[in-house]
C-alpha positions as protocol buffer text, in pm:
chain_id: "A"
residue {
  index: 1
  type: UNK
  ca { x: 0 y: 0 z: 0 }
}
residue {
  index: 2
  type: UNK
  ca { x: 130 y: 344 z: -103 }
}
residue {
  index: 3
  type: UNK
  ca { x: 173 y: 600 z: 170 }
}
residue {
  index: 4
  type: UNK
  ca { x: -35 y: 772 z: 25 }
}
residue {
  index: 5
  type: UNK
  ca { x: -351 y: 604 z: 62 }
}
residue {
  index: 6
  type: UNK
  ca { x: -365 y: 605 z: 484 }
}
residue {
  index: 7
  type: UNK
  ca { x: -195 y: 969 z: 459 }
}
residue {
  index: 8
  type: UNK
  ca { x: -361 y: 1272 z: 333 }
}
residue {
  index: 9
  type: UNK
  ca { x: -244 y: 1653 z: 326 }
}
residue {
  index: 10
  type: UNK
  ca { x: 126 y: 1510 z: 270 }
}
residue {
  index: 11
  type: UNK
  ca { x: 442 y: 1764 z: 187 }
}
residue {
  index: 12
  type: UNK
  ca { x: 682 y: 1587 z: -16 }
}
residue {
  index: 13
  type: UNK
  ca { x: 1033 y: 1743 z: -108 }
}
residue {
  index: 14
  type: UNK
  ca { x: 1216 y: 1587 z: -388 }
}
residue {
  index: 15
  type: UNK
  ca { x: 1510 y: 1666 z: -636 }
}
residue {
  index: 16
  type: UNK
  ca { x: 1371 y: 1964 z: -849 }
}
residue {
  index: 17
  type: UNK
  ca { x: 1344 y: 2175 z: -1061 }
}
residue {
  index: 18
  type: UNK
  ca { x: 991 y: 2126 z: -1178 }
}
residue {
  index: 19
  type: UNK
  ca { x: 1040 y: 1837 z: -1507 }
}
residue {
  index: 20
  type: UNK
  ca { x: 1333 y: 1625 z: -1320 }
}
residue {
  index: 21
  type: UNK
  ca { x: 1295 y: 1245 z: -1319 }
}
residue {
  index: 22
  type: UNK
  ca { x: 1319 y: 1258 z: -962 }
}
residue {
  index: 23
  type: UNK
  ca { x: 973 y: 1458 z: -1000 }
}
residue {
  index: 24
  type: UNK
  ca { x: 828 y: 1255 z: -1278 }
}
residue {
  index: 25
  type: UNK
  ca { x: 860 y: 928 z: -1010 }
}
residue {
  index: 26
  type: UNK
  ca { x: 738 y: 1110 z: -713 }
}
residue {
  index: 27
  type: UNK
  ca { x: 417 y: 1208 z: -916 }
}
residue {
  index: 28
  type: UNK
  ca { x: 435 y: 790 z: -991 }
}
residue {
  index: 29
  type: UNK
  ca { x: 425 y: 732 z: -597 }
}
residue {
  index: 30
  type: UNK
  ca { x: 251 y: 985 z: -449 }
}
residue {
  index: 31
  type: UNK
  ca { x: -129 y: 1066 z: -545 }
}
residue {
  index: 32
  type: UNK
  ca { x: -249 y: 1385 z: -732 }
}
residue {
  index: 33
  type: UNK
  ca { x: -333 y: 1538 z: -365 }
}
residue {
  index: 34
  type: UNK
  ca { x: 1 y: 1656 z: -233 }
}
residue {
  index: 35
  type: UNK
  ca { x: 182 y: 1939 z: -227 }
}
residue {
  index: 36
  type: UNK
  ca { x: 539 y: 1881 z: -368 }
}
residue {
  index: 37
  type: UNK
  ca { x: 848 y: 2145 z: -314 }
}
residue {
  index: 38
  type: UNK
  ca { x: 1117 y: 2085 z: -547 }
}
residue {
  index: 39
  type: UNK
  ca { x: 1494 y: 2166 z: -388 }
}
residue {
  index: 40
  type: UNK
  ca { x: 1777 y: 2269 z: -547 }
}
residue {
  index: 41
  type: UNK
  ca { x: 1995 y: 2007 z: -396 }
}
residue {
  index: 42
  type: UNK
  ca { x: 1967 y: 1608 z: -220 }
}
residue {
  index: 43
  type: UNK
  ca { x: 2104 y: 1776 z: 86 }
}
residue {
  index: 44
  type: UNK
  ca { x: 1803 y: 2037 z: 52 }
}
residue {
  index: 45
  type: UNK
  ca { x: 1583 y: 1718 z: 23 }
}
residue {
  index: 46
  type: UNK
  ca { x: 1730 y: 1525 z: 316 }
}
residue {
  index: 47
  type: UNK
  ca { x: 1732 y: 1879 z: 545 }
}
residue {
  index: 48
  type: UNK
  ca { x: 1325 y: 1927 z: 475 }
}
residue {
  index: 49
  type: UNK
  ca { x: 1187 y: 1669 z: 591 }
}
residue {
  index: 50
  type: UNK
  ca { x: 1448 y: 1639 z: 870 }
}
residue {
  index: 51
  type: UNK
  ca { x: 1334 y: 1960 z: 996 }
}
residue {
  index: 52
  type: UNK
  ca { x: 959 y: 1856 z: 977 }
}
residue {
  index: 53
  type: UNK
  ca { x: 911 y: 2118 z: 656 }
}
residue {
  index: 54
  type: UNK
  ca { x: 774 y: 1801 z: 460 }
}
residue {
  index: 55
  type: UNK
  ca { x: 656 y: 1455 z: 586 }
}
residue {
  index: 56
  type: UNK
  ca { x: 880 y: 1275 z: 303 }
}
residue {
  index: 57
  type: UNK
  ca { x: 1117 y: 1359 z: 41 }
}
residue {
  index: 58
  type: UNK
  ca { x: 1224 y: 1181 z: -280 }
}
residue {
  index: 59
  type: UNK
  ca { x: 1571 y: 1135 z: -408 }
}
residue {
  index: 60
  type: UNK
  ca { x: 1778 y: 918 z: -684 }
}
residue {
  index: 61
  type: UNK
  ca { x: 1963 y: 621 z: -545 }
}
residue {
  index: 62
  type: UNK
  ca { x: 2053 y: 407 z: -846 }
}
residue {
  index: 63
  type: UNK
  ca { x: 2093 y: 425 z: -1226 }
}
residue {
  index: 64
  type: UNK
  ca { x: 2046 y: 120 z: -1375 }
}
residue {
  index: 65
  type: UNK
  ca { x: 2347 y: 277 z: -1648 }
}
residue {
  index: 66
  type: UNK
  ca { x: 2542 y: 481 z: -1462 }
}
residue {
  index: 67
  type: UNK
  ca { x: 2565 y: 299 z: -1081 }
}
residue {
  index: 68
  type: UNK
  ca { x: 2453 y: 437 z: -721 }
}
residue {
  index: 69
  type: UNK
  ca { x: 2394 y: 821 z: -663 }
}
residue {
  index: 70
  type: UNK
  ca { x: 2738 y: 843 z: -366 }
}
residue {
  index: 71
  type: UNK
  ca { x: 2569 y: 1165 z: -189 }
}
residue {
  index: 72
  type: UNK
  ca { x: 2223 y: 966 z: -115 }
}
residue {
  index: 73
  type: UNK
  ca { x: 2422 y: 699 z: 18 }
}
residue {
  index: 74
  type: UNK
  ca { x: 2667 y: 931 z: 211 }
}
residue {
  index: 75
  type: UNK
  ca { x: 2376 y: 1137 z: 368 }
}
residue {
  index: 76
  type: UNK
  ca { x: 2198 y: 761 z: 463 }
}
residue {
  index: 77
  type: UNK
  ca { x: 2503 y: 718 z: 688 }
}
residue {
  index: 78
  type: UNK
  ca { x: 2483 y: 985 z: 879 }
}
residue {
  index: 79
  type: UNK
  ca { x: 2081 y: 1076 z: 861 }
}
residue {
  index: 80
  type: UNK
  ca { x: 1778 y: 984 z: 1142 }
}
residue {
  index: 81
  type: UNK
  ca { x: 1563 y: 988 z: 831 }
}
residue {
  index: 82
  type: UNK
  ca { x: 1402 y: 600 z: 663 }
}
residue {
  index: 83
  type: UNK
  ca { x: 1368 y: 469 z: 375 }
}
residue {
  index: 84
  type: UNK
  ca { x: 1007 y: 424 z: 370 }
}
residue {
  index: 85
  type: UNK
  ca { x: 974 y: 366 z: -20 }
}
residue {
  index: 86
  type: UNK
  ca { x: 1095 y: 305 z: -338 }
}
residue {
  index: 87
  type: UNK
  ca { x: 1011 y: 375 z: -713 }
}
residue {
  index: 88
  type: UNK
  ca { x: 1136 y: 280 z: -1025 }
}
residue {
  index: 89
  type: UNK
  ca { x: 1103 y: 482 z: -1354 }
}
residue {
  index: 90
  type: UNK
  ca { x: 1217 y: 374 z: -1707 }
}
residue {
  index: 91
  type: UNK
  ca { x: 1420 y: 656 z: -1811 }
}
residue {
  index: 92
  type: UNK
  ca { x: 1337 y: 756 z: -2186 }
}
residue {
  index: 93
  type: UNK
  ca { x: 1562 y: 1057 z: -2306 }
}
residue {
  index: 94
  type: UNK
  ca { x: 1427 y: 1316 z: -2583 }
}
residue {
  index: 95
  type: UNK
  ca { x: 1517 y: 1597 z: -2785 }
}
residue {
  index: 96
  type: UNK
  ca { x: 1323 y: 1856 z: -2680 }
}
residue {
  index: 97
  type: UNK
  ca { x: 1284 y: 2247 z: -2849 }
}
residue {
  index: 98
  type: UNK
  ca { x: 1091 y: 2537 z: -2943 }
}
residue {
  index: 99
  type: UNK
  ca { x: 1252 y: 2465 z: -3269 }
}
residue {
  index: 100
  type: UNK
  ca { x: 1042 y: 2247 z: -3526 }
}
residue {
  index: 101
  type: UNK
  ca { x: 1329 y: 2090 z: -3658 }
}
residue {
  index: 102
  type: UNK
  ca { x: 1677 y: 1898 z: -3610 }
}
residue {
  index: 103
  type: UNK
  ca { x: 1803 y: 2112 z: -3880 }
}
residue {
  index: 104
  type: UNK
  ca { x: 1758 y: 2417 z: -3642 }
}
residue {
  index: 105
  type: UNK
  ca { x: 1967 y: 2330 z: -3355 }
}
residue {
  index: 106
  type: UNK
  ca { x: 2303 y: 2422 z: -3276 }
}
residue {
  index: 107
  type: UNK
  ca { x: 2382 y: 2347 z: -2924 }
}
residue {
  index: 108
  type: UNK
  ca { x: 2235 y: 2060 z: -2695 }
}
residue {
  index: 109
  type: UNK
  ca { x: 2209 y: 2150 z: -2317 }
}
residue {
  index: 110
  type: UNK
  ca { x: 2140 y: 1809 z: -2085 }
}
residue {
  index: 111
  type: UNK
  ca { x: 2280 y: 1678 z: -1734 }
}
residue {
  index: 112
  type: UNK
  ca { x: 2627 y: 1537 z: -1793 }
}
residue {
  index: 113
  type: UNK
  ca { x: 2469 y: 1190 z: -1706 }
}
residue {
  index: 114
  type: UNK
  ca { x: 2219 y: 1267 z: -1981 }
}
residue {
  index: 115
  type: UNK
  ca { x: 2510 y: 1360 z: -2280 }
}
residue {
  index: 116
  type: UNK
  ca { x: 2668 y: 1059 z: -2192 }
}
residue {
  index: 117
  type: UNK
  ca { x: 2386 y: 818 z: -2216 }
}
residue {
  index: 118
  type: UNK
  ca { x: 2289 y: 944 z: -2554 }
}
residue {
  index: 119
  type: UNK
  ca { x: 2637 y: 1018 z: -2698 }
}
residue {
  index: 120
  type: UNK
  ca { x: 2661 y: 806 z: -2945 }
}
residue {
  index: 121
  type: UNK
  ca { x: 2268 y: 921 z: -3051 }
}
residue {
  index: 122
  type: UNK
  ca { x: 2418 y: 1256 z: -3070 }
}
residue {
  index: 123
  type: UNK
  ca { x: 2705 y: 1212 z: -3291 }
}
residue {
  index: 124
  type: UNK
  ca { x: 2534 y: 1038 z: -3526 }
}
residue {
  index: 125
  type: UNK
  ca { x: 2228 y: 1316 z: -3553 }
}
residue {
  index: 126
  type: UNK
  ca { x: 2398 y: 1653 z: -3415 }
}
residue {
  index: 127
  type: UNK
  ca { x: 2778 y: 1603 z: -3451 }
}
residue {
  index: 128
  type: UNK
  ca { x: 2837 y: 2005 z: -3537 }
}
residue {
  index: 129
  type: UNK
  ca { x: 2641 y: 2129 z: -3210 }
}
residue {
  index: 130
  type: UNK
  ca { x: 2758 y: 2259 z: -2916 }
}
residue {
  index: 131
  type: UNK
  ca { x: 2749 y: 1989 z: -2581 }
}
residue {
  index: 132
  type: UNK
  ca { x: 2626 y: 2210 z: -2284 }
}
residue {
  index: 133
  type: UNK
  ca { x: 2591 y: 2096 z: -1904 }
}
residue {
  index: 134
  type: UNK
  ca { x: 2304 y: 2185 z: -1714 }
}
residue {
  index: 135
  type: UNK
  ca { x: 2243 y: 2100 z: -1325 }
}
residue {
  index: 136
  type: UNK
  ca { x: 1986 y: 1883 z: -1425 }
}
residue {
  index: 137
  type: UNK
  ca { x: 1754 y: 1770 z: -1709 }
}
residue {
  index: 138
  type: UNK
  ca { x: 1505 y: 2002 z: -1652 }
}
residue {
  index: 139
  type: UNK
  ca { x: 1718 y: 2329 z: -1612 }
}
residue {
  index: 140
  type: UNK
  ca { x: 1872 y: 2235 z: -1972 }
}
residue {
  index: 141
  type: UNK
  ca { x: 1484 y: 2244 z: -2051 }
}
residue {
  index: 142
  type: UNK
  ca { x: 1472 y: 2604 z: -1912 }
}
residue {
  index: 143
  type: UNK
  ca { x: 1740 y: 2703 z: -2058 }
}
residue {
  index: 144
  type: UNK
  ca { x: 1594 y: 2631 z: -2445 }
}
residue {
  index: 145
  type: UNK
  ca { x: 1276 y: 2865 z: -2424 }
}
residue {
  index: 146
  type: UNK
  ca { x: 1416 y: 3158 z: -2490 }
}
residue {
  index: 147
  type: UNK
  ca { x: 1668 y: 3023 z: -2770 }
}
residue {
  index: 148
  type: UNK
  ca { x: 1498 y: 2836 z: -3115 }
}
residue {
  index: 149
  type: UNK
  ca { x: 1847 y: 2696 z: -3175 }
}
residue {
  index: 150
  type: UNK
  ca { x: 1882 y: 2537 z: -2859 }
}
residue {
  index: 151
  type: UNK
  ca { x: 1760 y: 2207 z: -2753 }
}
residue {
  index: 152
  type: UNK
  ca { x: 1702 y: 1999 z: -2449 }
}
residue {
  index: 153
  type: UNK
  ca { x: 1810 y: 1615 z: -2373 }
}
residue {
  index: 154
  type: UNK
  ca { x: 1469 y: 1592 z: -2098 }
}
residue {
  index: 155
  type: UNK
  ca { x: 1183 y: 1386 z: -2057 }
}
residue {
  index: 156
  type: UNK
  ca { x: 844 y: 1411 z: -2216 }
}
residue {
  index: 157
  type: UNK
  ca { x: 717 y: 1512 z: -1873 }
}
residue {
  index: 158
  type: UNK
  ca { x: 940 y: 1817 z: -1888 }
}
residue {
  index: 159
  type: UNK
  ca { x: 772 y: 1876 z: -2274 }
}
residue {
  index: 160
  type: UNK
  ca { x: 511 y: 1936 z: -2128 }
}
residue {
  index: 161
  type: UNK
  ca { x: 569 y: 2114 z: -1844 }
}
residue {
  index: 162
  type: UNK
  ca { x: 761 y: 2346 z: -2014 }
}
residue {
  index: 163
  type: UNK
  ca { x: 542 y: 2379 z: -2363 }
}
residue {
  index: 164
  type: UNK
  ca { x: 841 y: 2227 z: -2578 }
}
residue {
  index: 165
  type: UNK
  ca { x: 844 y: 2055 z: -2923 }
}
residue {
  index: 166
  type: UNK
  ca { x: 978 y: 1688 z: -2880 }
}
residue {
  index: 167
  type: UNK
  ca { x: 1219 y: 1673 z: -3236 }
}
residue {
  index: 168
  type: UNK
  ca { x: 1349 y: 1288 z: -3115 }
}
residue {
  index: 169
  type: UNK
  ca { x: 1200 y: 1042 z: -2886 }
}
residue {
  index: 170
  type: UNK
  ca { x: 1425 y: 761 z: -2696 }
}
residue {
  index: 171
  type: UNK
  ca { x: 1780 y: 873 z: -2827 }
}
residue {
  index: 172
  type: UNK
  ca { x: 1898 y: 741 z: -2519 }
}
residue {
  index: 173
  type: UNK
  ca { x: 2209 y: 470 z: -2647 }
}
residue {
  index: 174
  type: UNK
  ca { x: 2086 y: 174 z: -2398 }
}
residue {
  index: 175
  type: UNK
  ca { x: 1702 y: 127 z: -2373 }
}
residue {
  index: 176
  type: UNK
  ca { x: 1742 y: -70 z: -2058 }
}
residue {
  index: 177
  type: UNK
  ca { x: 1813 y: 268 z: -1874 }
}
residue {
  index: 178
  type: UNK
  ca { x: 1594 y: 275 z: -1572 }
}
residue {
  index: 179
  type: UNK
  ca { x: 1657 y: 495 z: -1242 }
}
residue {
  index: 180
  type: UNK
  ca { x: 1540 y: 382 z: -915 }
}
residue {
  index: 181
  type: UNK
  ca { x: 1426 y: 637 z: -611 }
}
residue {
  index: 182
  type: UNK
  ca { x: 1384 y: 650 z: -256 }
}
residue {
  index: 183
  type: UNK
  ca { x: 1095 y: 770 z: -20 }
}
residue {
  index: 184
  type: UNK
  ca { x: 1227 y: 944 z: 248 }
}
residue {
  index: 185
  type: UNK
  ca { x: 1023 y: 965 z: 622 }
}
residue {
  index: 186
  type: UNK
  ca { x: 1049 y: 950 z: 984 }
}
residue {
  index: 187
  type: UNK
  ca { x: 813 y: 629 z: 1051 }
}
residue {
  index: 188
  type: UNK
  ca { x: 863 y: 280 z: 1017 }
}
residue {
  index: 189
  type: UNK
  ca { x: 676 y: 124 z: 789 }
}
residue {
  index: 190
  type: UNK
  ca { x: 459 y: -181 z: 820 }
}
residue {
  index: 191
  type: UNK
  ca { x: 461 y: -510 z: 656 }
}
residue {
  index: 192
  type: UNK
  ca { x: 334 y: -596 z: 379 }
}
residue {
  index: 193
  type: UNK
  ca { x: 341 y: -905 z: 105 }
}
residue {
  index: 194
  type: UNK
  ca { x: 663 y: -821 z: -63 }
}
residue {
  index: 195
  type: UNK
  ca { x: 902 y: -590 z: 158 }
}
residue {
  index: 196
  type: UNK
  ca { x: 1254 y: -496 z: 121 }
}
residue {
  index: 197
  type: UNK
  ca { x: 1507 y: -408 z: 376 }
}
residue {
  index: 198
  type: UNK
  ca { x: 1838 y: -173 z: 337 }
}
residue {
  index: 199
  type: UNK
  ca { x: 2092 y: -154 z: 544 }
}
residue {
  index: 200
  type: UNK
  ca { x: 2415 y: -60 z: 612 }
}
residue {
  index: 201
  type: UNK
  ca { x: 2716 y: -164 z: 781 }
}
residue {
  index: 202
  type: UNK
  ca { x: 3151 y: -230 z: 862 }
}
residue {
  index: 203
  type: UNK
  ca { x: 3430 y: -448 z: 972 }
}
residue {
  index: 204
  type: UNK
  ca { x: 3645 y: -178 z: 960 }
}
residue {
  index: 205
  type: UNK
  ca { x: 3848 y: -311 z: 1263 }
}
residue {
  index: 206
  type: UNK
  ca { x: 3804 y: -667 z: 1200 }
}
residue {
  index: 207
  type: UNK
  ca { x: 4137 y: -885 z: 1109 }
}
residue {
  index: 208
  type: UNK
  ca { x: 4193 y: -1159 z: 908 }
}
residue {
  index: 209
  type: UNK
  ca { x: 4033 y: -1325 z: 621 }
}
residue {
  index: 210
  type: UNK
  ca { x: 3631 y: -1388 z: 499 }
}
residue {
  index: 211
  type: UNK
  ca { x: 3519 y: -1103 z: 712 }
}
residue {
  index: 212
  type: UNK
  ca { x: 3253 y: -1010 z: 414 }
}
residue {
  index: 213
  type: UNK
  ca { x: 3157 y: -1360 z: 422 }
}
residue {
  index: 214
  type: UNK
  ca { x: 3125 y: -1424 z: 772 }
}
residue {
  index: 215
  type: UNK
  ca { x: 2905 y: -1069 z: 808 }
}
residue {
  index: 216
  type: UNK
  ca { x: 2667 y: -1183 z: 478 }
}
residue {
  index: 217
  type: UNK
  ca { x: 2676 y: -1566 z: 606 }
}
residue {
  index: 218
  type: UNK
  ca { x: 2365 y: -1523 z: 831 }
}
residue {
  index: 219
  type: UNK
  ca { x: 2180 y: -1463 z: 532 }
}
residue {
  index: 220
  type: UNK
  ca { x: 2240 y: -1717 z: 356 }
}
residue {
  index: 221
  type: UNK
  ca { x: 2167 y: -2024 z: 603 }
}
residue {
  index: 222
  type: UNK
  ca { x: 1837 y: -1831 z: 676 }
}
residue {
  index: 223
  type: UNK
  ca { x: 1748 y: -1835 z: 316 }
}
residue {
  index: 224
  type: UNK
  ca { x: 1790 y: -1478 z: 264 }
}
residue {
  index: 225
  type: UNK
  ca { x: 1823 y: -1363 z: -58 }
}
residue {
  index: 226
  type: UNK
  ca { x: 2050 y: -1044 z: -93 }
}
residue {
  index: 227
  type: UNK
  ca { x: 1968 y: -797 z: -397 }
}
residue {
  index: 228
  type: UNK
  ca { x: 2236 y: -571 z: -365 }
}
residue {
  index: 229
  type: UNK
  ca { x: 2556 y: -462 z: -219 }
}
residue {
  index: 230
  type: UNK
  ca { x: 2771 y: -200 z: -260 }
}
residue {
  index: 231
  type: UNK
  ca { x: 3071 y: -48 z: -107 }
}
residue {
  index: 232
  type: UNK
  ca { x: 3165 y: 313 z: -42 }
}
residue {
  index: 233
  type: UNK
  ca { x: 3510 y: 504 z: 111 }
}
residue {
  index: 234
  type: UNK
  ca { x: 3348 y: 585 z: 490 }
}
residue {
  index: 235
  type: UNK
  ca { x: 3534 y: 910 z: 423 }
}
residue {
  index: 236
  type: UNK
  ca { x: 3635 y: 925 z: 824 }
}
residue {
  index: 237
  type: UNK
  ca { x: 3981 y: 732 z: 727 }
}
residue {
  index: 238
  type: UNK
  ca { x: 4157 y: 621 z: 459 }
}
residue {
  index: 239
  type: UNK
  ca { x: 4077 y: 274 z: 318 }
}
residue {
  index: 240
  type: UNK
  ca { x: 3813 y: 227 z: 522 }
}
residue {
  index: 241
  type: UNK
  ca { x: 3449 y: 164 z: 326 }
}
residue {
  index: 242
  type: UNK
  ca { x: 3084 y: 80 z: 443 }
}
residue {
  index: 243
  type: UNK
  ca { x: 2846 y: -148 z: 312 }
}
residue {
  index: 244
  type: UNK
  ca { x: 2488 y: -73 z: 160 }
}
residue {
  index: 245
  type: UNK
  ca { x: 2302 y: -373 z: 161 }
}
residue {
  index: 246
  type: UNK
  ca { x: 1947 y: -472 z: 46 }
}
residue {
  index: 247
  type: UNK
  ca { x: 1758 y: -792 z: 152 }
}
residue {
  index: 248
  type: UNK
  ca { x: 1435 y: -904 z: 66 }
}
residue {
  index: 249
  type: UNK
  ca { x: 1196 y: -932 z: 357 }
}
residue {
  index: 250
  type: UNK
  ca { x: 1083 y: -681 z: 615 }
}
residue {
  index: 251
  type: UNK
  ca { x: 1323 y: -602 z: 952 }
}
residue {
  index: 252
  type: UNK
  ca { x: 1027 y: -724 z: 1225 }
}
residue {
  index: 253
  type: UNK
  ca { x: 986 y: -1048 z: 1036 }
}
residue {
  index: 254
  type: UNK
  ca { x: 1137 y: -1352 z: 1235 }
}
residue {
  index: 255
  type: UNK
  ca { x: 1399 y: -1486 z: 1051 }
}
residue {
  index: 256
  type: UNK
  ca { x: 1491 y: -1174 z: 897 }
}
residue {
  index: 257
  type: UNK
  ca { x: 1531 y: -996 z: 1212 }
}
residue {
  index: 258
  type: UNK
  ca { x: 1710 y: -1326 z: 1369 }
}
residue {
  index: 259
  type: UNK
  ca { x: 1982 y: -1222 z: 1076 }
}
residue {
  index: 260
  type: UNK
  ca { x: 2012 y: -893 z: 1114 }
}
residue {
  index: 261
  type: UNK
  ca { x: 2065 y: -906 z: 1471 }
}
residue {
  index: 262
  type: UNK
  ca { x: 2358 y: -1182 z: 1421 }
}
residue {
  index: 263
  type: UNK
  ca { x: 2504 y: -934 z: 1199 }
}
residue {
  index: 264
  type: UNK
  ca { x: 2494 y: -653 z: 1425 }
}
residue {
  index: 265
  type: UNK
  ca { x: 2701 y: -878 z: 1691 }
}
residue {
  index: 266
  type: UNK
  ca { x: 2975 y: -886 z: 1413 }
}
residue {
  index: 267
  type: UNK
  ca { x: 2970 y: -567 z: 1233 }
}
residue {
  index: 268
  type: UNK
  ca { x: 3165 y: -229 z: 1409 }
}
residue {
  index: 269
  type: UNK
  ca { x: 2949 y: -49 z: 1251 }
}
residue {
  index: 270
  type: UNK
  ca { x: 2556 y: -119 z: 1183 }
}
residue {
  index: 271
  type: UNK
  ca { x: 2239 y: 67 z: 1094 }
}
residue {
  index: 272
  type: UNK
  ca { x: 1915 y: -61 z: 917 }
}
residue {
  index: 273
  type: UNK
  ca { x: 1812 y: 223 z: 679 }
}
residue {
  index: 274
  type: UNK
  ca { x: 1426 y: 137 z: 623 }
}
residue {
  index: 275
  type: UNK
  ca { x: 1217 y: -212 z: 560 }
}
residue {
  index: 276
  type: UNK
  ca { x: 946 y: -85 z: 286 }
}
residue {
  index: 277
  type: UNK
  ca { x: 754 y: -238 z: 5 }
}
residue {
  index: 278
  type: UNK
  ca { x: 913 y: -319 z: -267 }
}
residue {
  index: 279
  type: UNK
  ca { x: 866 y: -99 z: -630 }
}
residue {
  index: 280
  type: UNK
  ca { x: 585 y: -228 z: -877 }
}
């Protein structure tokens, strides 16, 4: 069950400007009813509904292209916030315009993820234009409606949004590019048919060999299946990384929490981010 549907009156932050991806899948979770604030940063995102300005916030985690988003997880580590969600959105790039024409176009503006992802789109169909960065997909949208020469690399949400001419739809160079978020809260969340648990944790100060194994071992003779793991630089000293972890089933089930718990006795360092529903 969405959030949404035993909350009402909701605030929801999320990575803006208006026409991001990151607003495109909150519109996905959350229900025509809310009122969304787009922020200029994930900090911004995190630091709203920390401070009780919104009752969640949305951010990207993980491109199914380009890898994990490092700040969410960074700000994960150190956050009282939960991950009381998830969403995942297909991303489809497009040429967007006031132009009416590829022939028209002499400079491309897009999120450096965004040039890269349809580079090879690009030199095929608009090898004499001008690459610009923008700070996201949606201010490279913002920056075209004032200049007929200028195009966009943005979503057909943003099209819309922002009254533009799509000239090329899906010139993104891998059409298995999807992005998934997360829903940000303060509350646990309960269980439900088909949960998902994150967490995080270290052996920073653990000697010897099979340390990895021995902390992921409890899963496995419990018959829990792991879905993803990655590693990240802890950033307090060198050589020293923390592991992001996601397990299917929810943190107050038995067995699950059984695991978790043998875990924590090994780990120097342990935190369970959120247990949540898993995306649709």
């Amino acid at each position: 069950m969405n959030l949404t549907k035993t909350k009402s009156k909701l605030d929801v932050s999320y990575l803006g400007p208006e026409g991001t991806y990151t607003h495109l899948a909150t519109t996905k979770y959350f229900s025509s009813g809310v009122k969304l604030a787009p922020c200029s940063s994930i900090r911004k995102v995190f630091d709203s509904v920390t401070e009780g300005i919104t009752n969640f916030g949305v951010v990207p985690v993980e491109n199914s292209y380009i890898g994990s988003v490092s700040l969410t997880l960074h700000m994960l580590m150190s956050s009282s916030l939960l991950i009381c969600g998830e969403v995942e959105i297909p991303i489809h790039h497009n040429l967007l315009s006031k132009a009416d024409s590829l022939s028209d176009i002499d400079s491309v503006f897009a999120h450096p993820q965004a040039l890269d992802q349809c580079s090879l789109w690009l030199e095929k169909n608009l090898s004499e234009a001008n690459a610009n960065q923008a700070l996201s997909n949606a201010d490279a949208a913002k920056k075209t409606l004032e200049n007929k020469s200028a195009a966009a690399i943005a979503s057909k949400f943003a099209a819309n949004i922002y009254n533009l001419n799509i000239l090329a739809e899906r010139i993104e160079d891998h059409y298995e590019n999807a992005t998934r978020f997360l829903v940000l809260g303060n509350d646990n969340v309960r269980e439900s048919e088909s949960d998902k648990t994150s967490l995080l944790f270290s052996a920073s100060d653990t000697k010897g060999a099979g340390v990895l194994y021995d902390l992921l071992n409890p899963l496995s003779k419990n018959n829990i299946s792991m879905t993803r793991i990655q590693s990240l630089p802890s950033k307090t000293k060198k050589w020293d990384y923390i592991f992001f972890v996601d397990i299917e089933g929810h943190s107050k089930n038995k067995i699950v929490k059984e695991a978790l718990l043998e875990i924590k006795s090994k780990a120097t360092l342990f935190k369970i981010l959120g247990s949540y529903k898993k995306s649709e």
